[in-house]
C-alpha atoms as a printed R data frame, in Angstrom:
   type eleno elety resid chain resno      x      y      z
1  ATOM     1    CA   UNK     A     1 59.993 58.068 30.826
2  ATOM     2    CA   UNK     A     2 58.673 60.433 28.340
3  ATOM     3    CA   UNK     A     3 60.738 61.638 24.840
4  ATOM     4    CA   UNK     A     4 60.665 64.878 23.359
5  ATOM     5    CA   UNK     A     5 60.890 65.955 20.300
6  ATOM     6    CA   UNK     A     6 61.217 69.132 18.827
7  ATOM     7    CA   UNK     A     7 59.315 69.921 15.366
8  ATOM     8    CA   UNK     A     8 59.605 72.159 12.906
9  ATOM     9    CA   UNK     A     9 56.093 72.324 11.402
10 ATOM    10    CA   UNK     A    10 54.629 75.859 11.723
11 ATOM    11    CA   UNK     A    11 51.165 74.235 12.338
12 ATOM    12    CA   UNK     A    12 52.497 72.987 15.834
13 ATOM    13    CA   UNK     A    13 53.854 75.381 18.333
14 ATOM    14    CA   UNK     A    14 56.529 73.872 20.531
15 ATOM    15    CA   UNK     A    15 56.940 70.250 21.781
16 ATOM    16    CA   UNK     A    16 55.336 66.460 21.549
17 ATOM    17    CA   UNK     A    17 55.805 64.283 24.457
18 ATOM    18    CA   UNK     A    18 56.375 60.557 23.149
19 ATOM    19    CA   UNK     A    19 55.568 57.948 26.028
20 ATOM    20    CA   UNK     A    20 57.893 55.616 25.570
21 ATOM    21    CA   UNK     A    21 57.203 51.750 26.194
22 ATOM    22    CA   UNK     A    22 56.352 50.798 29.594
23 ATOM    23    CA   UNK     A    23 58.438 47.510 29.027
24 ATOM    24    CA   UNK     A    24 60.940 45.664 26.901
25 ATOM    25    CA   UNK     A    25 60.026 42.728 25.168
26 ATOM    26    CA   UNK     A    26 61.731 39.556 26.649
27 ATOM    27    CA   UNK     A    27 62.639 37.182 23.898
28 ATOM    28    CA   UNK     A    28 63.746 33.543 25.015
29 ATOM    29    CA   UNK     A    29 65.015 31.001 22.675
30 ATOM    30    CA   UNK     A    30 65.375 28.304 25.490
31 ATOM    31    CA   UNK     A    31 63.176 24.951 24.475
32 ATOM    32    CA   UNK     A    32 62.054 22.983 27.482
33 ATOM    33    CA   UNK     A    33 60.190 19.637 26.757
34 ATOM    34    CA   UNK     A    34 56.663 18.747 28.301
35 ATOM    35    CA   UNK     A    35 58.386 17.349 31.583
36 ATOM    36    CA   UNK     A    36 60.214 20.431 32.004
37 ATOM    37    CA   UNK     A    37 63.658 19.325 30.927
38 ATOM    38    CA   UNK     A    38 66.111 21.749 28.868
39 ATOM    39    CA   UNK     A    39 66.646 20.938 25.338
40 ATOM    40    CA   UNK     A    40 69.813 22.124 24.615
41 ATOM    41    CA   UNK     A    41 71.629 22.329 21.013
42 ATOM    42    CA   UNK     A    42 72.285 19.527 19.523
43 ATOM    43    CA   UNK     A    43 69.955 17.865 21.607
44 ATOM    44    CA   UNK     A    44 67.581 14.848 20.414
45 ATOM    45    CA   UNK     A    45 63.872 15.406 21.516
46 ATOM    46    CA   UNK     A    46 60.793 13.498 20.159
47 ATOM    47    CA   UNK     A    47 57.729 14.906 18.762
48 ATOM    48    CA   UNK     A    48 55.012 12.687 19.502
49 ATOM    49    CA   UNK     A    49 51.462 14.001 18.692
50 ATOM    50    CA   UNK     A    50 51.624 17.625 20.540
51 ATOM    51    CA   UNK     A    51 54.210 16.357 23.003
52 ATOM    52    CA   UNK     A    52 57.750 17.135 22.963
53 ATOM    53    CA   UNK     A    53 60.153 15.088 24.730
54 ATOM    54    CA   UNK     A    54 63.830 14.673 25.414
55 ATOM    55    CA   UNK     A    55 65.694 11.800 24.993
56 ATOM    56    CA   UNK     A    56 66.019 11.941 28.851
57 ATOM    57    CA   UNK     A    57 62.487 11.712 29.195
58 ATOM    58    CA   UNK     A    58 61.287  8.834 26.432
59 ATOM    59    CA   UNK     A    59 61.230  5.310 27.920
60 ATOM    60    CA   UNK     A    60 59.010  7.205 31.025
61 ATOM    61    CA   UNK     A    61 57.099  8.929 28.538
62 ATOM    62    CA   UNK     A    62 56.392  5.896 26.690
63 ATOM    63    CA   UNK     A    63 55.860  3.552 29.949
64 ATOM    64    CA   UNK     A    64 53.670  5.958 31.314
65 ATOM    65    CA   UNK     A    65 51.824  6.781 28.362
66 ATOM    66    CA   UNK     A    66 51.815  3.343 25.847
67 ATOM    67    CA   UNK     A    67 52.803  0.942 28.359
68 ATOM    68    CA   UNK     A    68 56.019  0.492 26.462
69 ATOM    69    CA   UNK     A    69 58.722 -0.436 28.796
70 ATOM    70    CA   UNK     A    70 61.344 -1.702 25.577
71 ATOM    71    CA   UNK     A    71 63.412  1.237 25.029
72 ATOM    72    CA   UNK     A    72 64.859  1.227 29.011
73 ATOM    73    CA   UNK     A    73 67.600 -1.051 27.556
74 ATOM    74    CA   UNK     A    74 67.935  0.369 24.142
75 ATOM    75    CA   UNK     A    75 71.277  2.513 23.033
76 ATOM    76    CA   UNK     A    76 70.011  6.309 22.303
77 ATOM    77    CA   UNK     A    77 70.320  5.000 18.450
78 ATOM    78    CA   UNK     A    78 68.388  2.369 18.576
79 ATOM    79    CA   UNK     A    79 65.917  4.393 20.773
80 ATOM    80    CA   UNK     A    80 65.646  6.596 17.616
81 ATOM    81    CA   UNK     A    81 64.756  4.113 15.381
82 ATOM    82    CA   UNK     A    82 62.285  2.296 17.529
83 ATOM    83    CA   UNK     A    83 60.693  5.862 18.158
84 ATOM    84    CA   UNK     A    84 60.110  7.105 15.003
85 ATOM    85    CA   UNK     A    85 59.242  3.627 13.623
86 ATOM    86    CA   UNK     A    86 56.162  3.215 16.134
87 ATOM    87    CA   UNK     A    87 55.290  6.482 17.751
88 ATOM    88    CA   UNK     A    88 56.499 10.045 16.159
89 ATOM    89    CA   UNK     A    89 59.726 11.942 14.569
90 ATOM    90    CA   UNK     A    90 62.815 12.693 16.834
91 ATOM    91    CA   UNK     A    91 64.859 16.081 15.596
92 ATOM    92    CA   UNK     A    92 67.916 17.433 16.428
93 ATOM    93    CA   UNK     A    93 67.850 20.979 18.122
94 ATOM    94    CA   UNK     A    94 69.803 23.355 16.238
């Protein structure tokens, strides 16, 4: 779709054609972590080197990657804690 636009400038005899964008920007403030799980607000997700992950998603994170089967039993608190003592900083989606 094309816009016109009339001018009044005596240099320029009667109309410019505009092109308008050929597509709307899509702008997406949904967070997913690395294993594909949606980080919703007020959501805690861990930021381990370049790797985000969910609270969902630590203990197999950390079994998988560390060997670090501990935090299966673990509250979500104490998960915290044990996280960002030994391995990165967990945050709070806002």
């Amino acid at each position: 779709m094309n816009v016109l636009v009339e001018v009044e400038n005596p240099m320029v005899l009667g109309r410019i054609e505009y092109p308008t964008a050929s597509y709307e920007p899509i702008v997406s403030f949904e967070m997913h972590d690395d294993f594909g799980s949606f980080i919703a607000i007020g959501d805690v997700y861990f930021e381990i080197g370049d790797a985000i992950v969910h609270i969902d998603n630590i203990s197999d994170y950390l079994a998988a990657g560390y060997k670090d089967e501990s935090t299966y039993d673990m509250s979500d608190s104490e998960v915290i804690a044990y996280v960002e003592e030994h391995y990165g900083f967990a945050h709070t989606k806002k």
